[in-house]
Structures are given as C-alpha cells and as structure tokens.
Backbone as a printed PyTorch tensor [residue, N CA C, xyz], in Angstrom:
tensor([[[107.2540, 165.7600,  83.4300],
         [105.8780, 166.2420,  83.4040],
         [104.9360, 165.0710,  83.6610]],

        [[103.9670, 165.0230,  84.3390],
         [102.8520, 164.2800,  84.1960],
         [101.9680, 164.0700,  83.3390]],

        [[101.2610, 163.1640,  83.0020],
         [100.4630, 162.5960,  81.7690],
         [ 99.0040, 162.7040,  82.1640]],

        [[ 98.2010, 163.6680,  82.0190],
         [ 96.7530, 163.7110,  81.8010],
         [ 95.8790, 163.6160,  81.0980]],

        [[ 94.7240, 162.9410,  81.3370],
         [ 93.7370, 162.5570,  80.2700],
         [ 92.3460, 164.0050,  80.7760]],

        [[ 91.9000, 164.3540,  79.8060],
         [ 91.0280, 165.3440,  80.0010],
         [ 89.6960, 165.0610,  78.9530]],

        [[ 88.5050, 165.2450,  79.7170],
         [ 87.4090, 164.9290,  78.9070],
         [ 87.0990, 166.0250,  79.4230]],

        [[ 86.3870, 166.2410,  77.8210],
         [ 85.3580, 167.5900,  77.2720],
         [ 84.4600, 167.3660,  77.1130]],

        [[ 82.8020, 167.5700,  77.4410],
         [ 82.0560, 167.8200,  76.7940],
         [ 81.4140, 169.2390,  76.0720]],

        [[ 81.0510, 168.7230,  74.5940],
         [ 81.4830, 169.8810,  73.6180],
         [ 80.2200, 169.3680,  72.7540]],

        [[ 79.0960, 169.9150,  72.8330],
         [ 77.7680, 169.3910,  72.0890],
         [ 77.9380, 169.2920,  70.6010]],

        [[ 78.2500, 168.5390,  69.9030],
         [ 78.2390, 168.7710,  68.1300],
         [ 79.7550, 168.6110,  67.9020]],

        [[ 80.5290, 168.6710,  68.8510],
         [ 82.3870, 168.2650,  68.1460],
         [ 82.2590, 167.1820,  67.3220]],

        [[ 81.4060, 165.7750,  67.3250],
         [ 81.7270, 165.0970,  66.4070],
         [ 81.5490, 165.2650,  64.6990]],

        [[ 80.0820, 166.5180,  64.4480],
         [ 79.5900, 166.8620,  63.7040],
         [ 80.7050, 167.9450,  62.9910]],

        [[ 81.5180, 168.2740,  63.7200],
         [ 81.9610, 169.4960,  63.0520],
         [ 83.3580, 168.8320,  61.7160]],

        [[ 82.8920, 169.7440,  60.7190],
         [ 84.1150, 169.8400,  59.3740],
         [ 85.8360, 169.7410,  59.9850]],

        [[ 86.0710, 169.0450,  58.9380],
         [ 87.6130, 169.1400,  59.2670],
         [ 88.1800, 170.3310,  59.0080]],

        [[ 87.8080, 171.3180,  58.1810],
         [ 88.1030, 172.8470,  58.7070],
         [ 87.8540, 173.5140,  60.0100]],

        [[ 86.6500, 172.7910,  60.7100],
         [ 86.6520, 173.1270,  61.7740],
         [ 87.2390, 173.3030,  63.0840]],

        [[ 87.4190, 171.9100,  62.8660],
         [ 88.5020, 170.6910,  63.7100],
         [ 89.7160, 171.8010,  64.1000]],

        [[ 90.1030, 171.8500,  62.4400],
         [ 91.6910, 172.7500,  62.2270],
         [ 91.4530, 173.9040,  62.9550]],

        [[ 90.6760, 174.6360,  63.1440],
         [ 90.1090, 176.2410,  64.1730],
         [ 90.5940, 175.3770,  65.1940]],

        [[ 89.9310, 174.6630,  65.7530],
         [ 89.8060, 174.1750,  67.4660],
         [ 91.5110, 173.9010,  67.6240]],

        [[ 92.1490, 172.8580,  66.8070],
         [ 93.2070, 172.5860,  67.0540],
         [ 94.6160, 174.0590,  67.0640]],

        [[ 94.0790, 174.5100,  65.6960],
         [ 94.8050, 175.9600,  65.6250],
         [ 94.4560, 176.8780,  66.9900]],

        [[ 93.7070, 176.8740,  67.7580],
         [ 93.1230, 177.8200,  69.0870],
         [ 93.9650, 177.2320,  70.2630]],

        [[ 93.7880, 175.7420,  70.1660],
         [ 94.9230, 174.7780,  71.1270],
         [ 96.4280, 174.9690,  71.2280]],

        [[ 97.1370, 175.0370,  70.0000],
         [ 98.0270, 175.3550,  69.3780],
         [ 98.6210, 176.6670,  69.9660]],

        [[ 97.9220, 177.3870,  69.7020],
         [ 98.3150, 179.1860,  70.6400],
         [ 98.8420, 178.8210,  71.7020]],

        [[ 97.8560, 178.8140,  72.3220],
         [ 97.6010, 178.8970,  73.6460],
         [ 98.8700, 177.8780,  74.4150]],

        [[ 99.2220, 176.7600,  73.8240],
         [100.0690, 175.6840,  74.3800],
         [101.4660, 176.6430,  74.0270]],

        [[101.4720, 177.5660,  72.7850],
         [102.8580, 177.9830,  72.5250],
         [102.5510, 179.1370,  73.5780]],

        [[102.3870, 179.5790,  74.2840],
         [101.8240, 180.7460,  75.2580],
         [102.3560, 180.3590,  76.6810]],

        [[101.9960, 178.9190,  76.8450],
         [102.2610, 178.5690,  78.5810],
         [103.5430, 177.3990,  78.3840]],

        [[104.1670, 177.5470,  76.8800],
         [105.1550, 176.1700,  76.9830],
         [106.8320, 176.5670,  77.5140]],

        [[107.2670, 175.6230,  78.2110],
         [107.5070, 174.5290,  77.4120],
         [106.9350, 173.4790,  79.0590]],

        [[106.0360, 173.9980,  80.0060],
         [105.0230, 173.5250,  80.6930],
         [104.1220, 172.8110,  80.1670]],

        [[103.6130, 172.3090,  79.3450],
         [102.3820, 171.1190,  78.6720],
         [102.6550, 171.3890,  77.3410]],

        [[102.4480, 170.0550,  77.2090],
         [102.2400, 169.3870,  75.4810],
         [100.8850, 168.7630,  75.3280]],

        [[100.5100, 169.2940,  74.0780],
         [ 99.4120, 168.6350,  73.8980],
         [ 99.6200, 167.2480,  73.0180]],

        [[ 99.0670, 166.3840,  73.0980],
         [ 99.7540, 164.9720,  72.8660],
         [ 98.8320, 164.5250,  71.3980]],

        [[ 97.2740, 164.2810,  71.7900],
         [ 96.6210, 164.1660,  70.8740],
         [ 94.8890, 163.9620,  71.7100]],

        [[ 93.9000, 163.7030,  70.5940],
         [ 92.8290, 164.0240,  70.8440],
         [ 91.9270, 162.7000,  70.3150]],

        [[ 90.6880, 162.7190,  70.9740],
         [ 89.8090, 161.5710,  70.2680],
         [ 88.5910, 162.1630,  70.2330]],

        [[ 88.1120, 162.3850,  69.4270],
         [ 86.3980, 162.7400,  69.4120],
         [ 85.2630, 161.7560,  69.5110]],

        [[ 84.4410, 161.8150,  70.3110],
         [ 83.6420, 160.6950,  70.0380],
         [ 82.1420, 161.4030,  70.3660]],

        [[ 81.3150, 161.6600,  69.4170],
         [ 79.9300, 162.3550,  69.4370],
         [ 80.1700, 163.6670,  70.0690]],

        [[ 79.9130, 164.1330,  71.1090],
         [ 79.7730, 165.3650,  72.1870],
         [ 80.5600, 165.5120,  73.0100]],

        [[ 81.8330, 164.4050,  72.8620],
         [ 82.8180, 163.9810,  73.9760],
         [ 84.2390, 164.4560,  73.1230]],

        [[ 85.0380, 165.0700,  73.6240],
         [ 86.4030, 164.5380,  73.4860],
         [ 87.4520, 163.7010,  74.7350]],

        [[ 88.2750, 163.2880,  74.0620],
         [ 89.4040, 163.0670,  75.3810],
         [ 90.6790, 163.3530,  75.0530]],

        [[ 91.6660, 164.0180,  75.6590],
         [ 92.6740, 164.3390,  75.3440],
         [ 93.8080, 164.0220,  76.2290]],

        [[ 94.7480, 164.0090,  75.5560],
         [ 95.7710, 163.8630,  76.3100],
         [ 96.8670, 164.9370,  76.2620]],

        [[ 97.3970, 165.4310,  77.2770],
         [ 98.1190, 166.4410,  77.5980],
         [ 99.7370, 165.8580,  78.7270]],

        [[100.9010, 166.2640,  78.5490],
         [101.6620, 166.3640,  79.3880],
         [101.5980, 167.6940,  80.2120]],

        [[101.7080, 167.9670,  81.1750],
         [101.8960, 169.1000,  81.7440],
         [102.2830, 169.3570,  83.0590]],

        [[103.2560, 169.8900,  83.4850],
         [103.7510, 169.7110,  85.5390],
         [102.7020, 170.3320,  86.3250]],

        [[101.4140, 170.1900,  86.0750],
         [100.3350, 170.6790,  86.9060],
         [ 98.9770, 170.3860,  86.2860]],

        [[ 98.1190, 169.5420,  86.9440],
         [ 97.2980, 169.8710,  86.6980],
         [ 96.0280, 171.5970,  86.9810]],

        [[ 96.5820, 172.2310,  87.4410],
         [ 96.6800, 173.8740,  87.5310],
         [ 96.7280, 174.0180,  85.7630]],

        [[ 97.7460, 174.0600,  85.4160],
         [ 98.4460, 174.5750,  84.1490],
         [ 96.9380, 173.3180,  82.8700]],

        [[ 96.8570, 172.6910,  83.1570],
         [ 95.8410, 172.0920,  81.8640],
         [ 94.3530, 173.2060,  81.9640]],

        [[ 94.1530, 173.1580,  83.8470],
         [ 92.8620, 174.4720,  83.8580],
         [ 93.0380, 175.6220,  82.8530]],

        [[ 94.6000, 176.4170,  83.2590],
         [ 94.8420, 177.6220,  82.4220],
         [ 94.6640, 177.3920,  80.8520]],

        [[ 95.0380, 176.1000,  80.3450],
         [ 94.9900, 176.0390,  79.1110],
         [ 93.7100, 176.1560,  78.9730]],

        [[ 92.9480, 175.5000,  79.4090],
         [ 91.1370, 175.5350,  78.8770],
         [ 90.8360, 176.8610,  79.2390]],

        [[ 91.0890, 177.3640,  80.5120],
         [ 90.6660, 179.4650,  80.5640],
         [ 91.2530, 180.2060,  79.5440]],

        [[ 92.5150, 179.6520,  79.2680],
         [ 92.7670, 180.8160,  77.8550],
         [ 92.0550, 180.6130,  76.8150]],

        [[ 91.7830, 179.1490,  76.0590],
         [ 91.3440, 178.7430,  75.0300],
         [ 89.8620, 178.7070,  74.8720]],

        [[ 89.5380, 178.8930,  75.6640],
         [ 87.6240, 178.5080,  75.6680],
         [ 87.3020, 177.3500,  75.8400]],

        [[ 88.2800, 176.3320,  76.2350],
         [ 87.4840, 174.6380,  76.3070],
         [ 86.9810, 174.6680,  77.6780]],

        [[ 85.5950, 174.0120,  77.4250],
         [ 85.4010, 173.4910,  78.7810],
         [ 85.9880, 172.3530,  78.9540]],

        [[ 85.9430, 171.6590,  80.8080],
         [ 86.4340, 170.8490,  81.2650],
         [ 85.1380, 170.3220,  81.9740]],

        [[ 85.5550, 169.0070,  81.5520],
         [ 84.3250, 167.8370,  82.1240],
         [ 85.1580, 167.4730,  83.4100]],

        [[ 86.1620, 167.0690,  83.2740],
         [ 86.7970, 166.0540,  84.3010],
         [ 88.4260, 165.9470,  83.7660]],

        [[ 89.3710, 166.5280,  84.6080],
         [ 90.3780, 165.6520,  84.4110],
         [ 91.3730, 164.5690,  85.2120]],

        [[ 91.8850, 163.7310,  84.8620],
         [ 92.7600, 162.5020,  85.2780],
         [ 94.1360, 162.6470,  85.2420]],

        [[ 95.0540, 162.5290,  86.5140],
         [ 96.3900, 162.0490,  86.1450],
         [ 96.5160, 160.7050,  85.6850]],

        [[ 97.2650, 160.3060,  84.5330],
         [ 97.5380, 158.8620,  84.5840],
         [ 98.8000, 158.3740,  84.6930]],

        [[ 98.9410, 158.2590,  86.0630],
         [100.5980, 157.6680,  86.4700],
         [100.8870, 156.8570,  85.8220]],

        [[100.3910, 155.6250,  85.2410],
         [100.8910, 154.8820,  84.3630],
         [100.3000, 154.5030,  83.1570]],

        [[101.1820, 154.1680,  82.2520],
         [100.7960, 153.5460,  80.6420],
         [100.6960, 152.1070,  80.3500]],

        [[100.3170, 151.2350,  80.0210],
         [ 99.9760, 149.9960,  79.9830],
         [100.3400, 149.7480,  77.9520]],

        [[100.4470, 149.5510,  77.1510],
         [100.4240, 148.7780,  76.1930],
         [100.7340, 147.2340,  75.6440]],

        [[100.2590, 146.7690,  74.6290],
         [100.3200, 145.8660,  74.5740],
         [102.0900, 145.2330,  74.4050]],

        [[102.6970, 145.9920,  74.4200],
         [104.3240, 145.2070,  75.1250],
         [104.7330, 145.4970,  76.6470]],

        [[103.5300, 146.0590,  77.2130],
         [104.3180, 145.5470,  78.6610],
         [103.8980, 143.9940,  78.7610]],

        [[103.5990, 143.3620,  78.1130],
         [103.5970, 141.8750,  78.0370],
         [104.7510, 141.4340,  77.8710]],

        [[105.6430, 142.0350,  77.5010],
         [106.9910, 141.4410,  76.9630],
         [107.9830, 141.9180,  77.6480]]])
C-alpha cells in the first residue's frame, strides 16, 4: 500500500473535547472497517483548524471514498514515497 499524508481543514478541531475527538475517530473507524483491508488509518495530528493524517491505502481514489463516506473534508492530499527518520543516519 502507499503512505499518504492528508490535510483537513476543520474550523474548531483543535477546540473540540476529548469525547469529541472519540466521535470523529469512532466515525473514522467505521468507515475504514467498511473499505478494509484497502487503507489503514495510521494516526492523526491536530493543530488549531488543521489536521494531518496519515493513512496507508492502494489508492489515492480509496482515501477520497473514505472522506465521502465519513464526512471529512479534504484540503489536499500527498503520496509520501519515502520516510526519513532519525536512523536513516545509521
């Protein structure tokens, strides 16, 4: 599968309760058990009005469907062919 980064803008995500959070993630959750074993959702970063996420999935097609089933909008998304951390130094 390929590795995509996906930014959301989502007015007030940073503001929202960690019960909240749990809705959004529980809505993600569905929907990924719905179109799998095609994308994984990897994990998420919130930052003010922004998220970014990261997703595996063999299409970027298939990350669109996830946001049309789920209600997320899509700002922009990225393949990222490669990973960099601090041990590819080594």
């Amino acid at each position: 599968m390929k590795r995509y980064l996906i930014e959301r803008d989502i007015s007030g995500i940073g503001n929202l309760s960690t019960e909240q959070l749990k809705g959004v993630a529980a809505k993600s959750n569905s929907v990924i058990a719905k179109l799998a074993p095609n994308i994984q959702w990897l994990e998420s970063y919130v930052a003010a009005d922004r998220t970014f996420c990261i997703y595996l999935a063999e299409s970027e097609a298939l990350v669109f469907e996830h946001a049309k089933l789920g209600g997320f909008p899509v700002t922009k998304v990225t393949e990222v062919p490669i990973v960099i951390s601090p041990m590819t130094a080594y």
